[in-house]
N, C-alpha and C positions, 0 to 999 in steps of 0.2 A: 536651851531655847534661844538665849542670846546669841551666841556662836551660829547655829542655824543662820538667825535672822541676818547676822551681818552677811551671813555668803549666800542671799538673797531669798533662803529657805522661807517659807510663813507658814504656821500651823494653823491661824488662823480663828483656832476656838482653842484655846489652853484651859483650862476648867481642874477642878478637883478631880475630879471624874475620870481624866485623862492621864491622871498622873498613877504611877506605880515607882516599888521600888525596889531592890534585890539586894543582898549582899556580898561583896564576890568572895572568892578565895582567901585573899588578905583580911577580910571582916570587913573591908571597908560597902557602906552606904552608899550604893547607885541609882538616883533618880532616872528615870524615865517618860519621856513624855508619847502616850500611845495615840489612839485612835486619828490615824492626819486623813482622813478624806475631803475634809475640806483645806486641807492644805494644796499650798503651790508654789511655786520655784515664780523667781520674780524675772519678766522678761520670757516666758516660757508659754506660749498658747498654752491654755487650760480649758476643758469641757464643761465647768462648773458656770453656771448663771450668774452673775456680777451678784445679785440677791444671796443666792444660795452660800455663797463663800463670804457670806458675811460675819460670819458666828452666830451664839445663841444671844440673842438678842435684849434679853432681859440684864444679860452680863455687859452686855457691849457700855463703850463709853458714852455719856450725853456728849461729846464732840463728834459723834458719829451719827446719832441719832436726828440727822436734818435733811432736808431737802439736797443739802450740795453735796452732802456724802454719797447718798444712795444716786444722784447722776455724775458718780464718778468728777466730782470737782474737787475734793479732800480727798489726798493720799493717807494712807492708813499706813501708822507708824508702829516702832516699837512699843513705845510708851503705850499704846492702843491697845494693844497685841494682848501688854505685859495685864 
């Protein structure tokens, strides 16, 4: 998720829910983070509603939850994200 984020990646909604996880070959433990429809590439037209690509809302941070976020005046960070 980190790695994504720095190369402009955003998932957007990270949750329990989304995450899975497999074991490879070697036995080792691979996380996965699934479900990205609300995801978007940073700098990239997206079809999604500024609303819509907000996440689940109950999760989201109180630094997002105001007026100047939802008219796009807060940049939505990692820290946000995480």
């Amino acid at each position: 998720h980190y790695h994504l984020w720095k190369i402009g990646v955003q998932h957007r909604d990270p949750s329990l829910s989304n995450l899975t996880y497999y074991k490879n070959s070697d036995d080792i433990v691979c996380g996965v983070l699934n479900d990205w429809d609300l995801g978007i590439i940073e700098g990239q037209p997206n079809t999604h509603n500024y609303l819509e690509r907000s996440g689940t809302i109950p999760f989201m941070p109180l630094a997002l939850l105001n007026t100047e976020y939802w008219n796009g005046k807060i940049k939505r960070t990692y820290y946000h994200d995480l």
